[in-house]
C-alpha positions in Angstrom: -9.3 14.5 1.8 -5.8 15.6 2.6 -3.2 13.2 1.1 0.5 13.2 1.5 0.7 12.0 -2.3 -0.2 16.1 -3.0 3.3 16.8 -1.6 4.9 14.3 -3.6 3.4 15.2 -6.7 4.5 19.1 -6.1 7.8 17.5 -5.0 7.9 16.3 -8.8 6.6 19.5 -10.4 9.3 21.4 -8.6 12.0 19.2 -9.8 11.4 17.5 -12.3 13.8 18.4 -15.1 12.9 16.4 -18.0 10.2 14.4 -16.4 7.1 12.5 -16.4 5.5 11.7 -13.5 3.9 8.0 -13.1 1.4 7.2 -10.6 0.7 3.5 -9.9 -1.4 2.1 -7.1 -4.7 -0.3 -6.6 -7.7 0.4 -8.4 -9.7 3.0 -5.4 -7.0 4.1 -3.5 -7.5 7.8 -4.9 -5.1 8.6 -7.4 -7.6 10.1 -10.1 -8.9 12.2 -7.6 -5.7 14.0 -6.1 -4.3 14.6 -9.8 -7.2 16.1 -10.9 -7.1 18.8 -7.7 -3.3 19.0 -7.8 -3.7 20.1 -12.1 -6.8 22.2 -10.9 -4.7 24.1 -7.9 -1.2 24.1 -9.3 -1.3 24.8 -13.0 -4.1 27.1 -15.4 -4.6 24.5 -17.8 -5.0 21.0 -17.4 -6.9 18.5 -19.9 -7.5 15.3 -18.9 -8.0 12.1 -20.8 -9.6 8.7 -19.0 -8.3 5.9 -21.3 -11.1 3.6 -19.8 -14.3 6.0 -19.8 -13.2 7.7 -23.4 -13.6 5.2 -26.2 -12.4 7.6 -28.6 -9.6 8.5 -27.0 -8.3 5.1 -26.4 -8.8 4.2 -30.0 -7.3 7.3 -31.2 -4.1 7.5 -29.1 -3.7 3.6 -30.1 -3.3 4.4 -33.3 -0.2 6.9 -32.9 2.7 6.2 -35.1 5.2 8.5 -33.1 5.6 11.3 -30.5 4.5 13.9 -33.0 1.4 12.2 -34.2 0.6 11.5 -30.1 0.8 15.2 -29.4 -1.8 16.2 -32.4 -4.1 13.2 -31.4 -4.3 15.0 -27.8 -4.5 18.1 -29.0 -7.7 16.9 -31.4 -9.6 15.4 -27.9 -8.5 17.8 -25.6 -11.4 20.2 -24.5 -9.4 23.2 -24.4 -6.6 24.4 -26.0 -3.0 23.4 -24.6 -1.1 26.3 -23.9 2.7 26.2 -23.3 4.4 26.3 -20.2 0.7 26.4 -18.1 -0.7 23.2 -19.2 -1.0 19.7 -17.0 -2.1 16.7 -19.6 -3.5 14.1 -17.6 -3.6 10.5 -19.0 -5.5 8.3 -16.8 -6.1 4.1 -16.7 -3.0 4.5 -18.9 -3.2 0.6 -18.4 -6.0 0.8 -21.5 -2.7 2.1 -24.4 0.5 1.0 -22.7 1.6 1.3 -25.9 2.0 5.3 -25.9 3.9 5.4 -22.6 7.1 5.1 -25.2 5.8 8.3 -27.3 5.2 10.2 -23.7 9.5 10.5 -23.9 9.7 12.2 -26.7 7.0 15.0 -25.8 8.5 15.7 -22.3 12.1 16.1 -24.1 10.2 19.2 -26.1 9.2 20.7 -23.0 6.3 22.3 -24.0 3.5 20.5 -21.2 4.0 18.1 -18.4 2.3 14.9 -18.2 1.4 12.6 -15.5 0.8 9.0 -16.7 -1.9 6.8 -13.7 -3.3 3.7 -14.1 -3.9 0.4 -12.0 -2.2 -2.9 -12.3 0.8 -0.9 -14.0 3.1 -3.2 -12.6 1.3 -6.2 -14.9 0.9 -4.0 -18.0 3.4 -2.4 -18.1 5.7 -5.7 -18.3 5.0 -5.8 -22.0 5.7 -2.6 -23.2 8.9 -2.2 -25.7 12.1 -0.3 -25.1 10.1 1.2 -22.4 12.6 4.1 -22.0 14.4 4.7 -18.4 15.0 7.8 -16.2 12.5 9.8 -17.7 9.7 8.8 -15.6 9.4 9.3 -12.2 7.7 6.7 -10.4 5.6 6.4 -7.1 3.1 4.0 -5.9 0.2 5.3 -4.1 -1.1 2.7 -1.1 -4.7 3.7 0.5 -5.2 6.3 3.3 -2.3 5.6 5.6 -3.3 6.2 9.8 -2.0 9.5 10.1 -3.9 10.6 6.5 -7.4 8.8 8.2 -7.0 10.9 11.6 -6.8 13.8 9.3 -10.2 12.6 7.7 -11.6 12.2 10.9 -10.6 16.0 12.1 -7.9 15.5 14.2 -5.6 18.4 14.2 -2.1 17.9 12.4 -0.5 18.8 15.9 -1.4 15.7 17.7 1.0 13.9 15.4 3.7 16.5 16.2 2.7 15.6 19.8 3.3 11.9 18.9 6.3 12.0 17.3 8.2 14.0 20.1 7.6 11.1 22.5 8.2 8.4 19.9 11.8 10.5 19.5 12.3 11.0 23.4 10.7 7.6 24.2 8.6 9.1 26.6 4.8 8.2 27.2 2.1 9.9 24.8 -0.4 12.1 27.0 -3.7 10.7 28.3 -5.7 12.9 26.0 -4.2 12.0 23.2 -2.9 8.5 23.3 -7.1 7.5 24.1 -7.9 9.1 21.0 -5.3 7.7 19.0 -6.5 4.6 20.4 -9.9 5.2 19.6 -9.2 6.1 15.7 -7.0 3.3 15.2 -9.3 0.7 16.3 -12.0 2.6 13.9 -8.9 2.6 11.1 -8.8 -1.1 11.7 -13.1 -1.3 11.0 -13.2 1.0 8.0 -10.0 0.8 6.2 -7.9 3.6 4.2 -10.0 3.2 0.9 -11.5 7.0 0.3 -14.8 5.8 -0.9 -15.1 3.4 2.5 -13.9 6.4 4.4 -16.0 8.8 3.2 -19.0 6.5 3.9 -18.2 6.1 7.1 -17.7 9.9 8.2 -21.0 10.6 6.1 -23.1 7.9 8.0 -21.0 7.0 10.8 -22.9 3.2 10.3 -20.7 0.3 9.3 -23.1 -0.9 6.5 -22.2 1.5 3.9 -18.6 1.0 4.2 -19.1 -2.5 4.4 -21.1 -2.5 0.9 -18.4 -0.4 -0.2 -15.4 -3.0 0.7 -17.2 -5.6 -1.1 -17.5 -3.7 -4.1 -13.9 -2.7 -4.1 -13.4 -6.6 -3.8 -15.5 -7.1 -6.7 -13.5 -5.0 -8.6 -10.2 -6.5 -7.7 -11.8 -9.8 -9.0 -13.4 -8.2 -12.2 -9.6 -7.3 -12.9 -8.0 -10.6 -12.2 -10.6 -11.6 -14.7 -9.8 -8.9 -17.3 -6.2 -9.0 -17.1 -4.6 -12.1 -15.6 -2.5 -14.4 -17.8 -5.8 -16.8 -19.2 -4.9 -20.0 -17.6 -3.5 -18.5 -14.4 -7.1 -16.5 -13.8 -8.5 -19.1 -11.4 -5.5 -19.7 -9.2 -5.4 -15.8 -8.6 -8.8 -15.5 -7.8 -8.8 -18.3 -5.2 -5.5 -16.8 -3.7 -7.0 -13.7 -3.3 -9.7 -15.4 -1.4 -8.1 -17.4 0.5 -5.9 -14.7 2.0 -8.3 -14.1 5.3 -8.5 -17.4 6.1 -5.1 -17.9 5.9 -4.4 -14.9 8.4 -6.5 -16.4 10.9 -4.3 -19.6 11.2 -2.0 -20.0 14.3 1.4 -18.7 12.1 -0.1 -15.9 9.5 1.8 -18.0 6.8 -0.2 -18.9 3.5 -0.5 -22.5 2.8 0.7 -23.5 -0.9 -1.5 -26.7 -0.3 -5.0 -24.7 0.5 -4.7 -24.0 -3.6 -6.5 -26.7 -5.4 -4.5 -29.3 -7.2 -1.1 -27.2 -5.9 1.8 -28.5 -3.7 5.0 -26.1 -3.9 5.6 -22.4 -4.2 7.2 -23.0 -7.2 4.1 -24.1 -9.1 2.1 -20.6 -8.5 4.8 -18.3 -7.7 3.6 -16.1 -11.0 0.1 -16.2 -9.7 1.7 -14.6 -5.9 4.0 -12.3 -8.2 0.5 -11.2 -10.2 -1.3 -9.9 -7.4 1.5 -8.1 -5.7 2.7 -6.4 -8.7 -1.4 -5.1 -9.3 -0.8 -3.9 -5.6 -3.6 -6.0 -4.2 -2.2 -7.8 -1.8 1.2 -7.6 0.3 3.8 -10.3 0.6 6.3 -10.6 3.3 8.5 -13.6 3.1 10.4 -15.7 5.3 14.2 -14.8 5.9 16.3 -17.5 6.7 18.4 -15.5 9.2 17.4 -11.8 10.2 21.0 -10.2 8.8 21.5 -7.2 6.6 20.9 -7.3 3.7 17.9 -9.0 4.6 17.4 -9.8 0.6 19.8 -11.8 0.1 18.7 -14.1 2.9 14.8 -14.5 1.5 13.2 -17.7 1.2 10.6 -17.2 -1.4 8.9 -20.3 -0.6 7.5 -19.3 2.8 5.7 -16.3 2.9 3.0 -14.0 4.3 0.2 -12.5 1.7 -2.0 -9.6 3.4 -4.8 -7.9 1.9 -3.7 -4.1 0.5 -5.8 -2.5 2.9 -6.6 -3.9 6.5 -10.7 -2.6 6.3 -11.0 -5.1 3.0 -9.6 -7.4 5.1 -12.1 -7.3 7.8 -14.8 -6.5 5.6 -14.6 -10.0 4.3 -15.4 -11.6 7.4 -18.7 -11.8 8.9 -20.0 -8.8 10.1 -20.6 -10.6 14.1 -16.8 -11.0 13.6 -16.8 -7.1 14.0 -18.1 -7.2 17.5 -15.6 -5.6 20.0 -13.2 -4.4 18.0 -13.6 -0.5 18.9 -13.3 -1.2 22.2 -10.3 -3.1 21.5 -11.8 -6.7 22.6 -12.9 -8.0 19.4 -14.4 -11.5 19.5 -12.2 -12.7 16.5 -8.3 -13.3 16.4 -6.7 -9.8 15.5 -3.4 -11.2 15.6 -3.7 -11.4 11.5 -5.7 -8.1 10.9 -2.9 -6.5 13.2 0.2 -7.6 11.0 -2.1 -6.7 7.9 -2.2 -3.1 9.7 1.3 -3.3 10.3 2.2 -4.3 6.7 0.1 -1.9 5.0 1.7 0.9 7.0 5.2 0.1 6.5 4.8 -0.1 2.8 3.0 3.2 2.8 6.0 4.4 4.5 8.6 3.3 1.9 9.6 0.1 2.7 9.2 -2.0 -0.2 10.0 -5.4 1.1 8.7 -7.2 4.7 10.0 -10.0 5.7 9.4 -12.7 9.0 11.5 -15.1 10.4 11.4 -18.3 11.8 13.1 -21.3 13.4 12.3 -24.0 15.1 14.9 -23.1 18.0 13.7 -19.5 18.1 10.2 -19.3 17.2 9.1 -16.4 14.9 9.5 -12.5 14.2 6.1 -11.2 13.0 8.1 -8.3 11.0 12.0 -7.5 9.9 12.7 -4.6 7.9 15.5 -2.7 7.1 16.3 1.0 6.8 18.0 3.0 4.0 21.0 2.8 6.7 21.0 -0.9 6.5 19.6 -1.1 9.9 17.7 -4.5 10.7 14.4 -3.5 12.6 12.1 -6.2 14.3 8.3 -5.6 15.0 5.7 -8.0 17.3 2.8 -7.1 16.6 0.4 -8.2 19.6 -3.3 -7.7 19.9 -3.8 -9.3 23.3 -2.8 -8.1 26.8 0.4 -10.2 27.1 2.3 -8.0 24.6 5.4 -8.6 26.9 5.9 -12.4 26.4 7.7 -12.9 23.6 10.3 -15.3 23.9 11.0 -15.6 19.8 12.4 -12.0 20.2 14.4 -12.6 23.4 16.0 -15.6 21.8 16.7 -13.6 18.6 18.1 -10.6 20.4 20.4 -12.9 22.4 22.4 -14.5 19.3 24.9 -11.7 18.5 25.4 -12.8 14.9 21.9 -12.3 13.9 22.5 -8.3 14.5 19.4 -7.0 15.1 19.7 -3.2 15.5 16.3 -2.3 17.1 13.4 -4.3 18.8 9.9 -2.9 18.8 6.7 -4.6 20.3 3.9 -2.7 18.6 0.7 -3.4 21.1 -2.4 -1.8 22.8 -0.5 0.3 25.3 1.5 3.4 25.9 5.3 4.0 25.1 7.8 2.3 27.7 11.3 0.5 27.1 12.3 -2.7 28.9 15.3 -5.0 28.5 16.3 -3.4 25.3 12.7 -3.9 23.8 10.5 -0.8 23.3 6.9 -0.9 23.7 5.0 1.1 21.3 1.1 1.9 20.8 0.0 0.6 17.5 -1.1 3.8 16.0 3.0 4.5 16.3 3.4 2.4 13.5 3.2 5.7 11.6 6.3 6.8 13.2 8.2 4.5 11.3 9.3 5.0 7.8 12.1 4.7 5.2 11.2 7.6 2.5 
């Protein structure tokens, strides 16, 4: 599959300086596999250790007393000789020996290879590693297939995008031919999800069993890990978060409900059970603002907030499969409005921003979406999944009250490209066309 992350990782071999490159992400969201063909296509040599498969390995590099020693104990388990100046090394589930990530320094100040570190719930191990050292690791996070990156899958050509993206500039309507297809693949994206092996499954068989078998797998796994790594007396709050977060989207607001936890009243009680899962990049959290200002960070109200699965097909895998009826004609027979914002929120983080946010108040209602742009531009989204996309008072109100500064309005909804009023109506699969990197 054709993934954006290959051009970031060249980006990094290209500029890297003194440099080693560390990919996080969710377990299943491909990282392994675009590595392994970026070292296969870019350099002549590349070994590859898998910290979670290779026992001996693990044990081994565990056991290094300094960079030097590190280097020799991957020159002993390598399965071909490392050659200066041509050679990837390749340490994956780094999450197994955090321990070495502070040796990896002193090997990329010598030169001699380049190394790229992945792993899964980095964000959790990685909090207990020592004088882990700064600046000499560059850092991205890898998110599931993103819309643009499943069209590709699916075999649209790379110029209907380009097609797309001149009318989101010009704000003009996307052509027939190619806003129903759009259409079409979005409502499929929403079924199947951006996890590769889901994906894959889907093109081979083009049933929804498979993928569905697949999800529930990958939501196994997710568990399995909550189990392995979680803190041990926080393990059974996660895992019931993590479950609850469908039902939760379903309600009236999106927002989770502290009190749904057993035994658990406030945020405050569980907020390092919420911080756990986000930081494994299994789930998304967008949290309440208490006014929609720039910077919108220093106006968060951690105590209200949003969770979404990591990727929308997870999502709606864990719902009955009846629930499913409809939705590629875009008249599903359950409430979208939760799998829409879970779209929405997956995109935008695959895009570069980092932190989503909502709003709400009593006198105004609520903003499904606020982010803000490297330019410290305030952008609001409504995601809509029904035909009244253009009722939206909340947004009205909020637009109206000139110290809340709201830069740009977008109603994201199944429909074509058309400005009213100082809103812009936008198709949902242009939720691609927004991004911070």
């Amino acid at each position: 599959m054709k993934r954006k992350a290959y051009e970031r990782i060249k980006f990094w071999k290209e500029h890297k300086g003194k440099q080693a490159l560390l990919v996080t992400g969710a377990r299943q969201v491909g990282k392994t596999f675009i590595i392994e063909e970026f070292g296969r296509t870019e350099y002549e040599h590349m070994v590859e250790f898998n910290l979670a498969l290779n026992d001996t390995a693990r044990k081994s590099f565990s056991q290094a007393t300094s960079p030097d020693d590190l280097l020799l104990r991957i020159s002993i388990e390598a399965n071909e000789p490392l050659v200066a100046g041509t050679t990837l090394v390749f340490i994956d589930e780094i999450q197994q020996c955090p321990n070495i990530v502070t040796f990896i320094k002193g090997l990329v100040d010598k030169g001699d290879y380049d190394y790229i570190l992945s792993g899964s719930l980095l964000g959790v191990e990685l909090e207990d590693v020592r004088s882990l050292p700064v600046g000499y690791l560059d850092e991205f996070t890898m998110y599931p297939l993103d819309f643009e990156e499943f069209c590709w899958a699916n075999g649209l050509v790379t110029t209907a995008f380009d097609i797309v993206r001149n009318s989101f500039t010009a704000m003009t309507e996307v052509p027939d031919f190619v806003h129903q297809r759009l259409t079409d693949l979005f409502h499929r994206y929403v079924l199947v999800g951006g996890m590769p092996a889901a994906v894959t499954a889907f093109l081979d068989h083009n049933t929804i069993d498979p993928v569905r078998a697949i999800q529930a797998n990958i939501r196994t796994y997710y568990e399995h890990d909550i189990k392995q790594y979680a803190p041990k007396e926080h393990r059974l709050t996660i895992q019931e978060i993590y479950r609850l977060i469908p039902g939760e989207l379903q309600s009236q607001n999106r927002r989770f409900h502290v009190n749904s936890i057993t035994d658990i009243k406030r945020y405050a009680q569980i907020e390092d059970e919420f911080l756990w899962l986000t930081r494994a990049n299994v789930a998304l959290p967008v949290f309440n603002v208490v006014a929609p200002t720039a910077p919108l960070i220093t106006n968060q109200e951690r105590r209200l907030l949003k969770l979404f699965y990591s990727d929308v097909g997870l999502l709606v895998g864990s719902y009955g499969k009846r629930s499913s009826v409809g939705i590629l004609d875009g008249r599903a027979s359950m409430n979208m409005g939760g799998v829409y914002e879970n779209v929405a929120a997956q995109e935008l983080a695959a895009h570069g921003f980092n932190h989503l946010y909502y709003f709400t108040k009593r006198n105004v209602g609520e903003l499904d979406l606020l982010v803000e742009t490297n330019d410290g531009d305030v952008l609001a989204l409504e995601i809509k999944s029904g035909s009244y996309f253009r009722s939206h008072s909340a947004l009205d109100k909020a637009m109206s009250i000139p110290e809340y500064g709201i830069d740009k309005a977008y109603v994201f909804a199944e429909t074509n490209v058309c400005e009213e009023n100082n809103v812009t109506y936008l198709p949902m699969y242009m939720l691609s066309m927004l991004s911070n990197e």
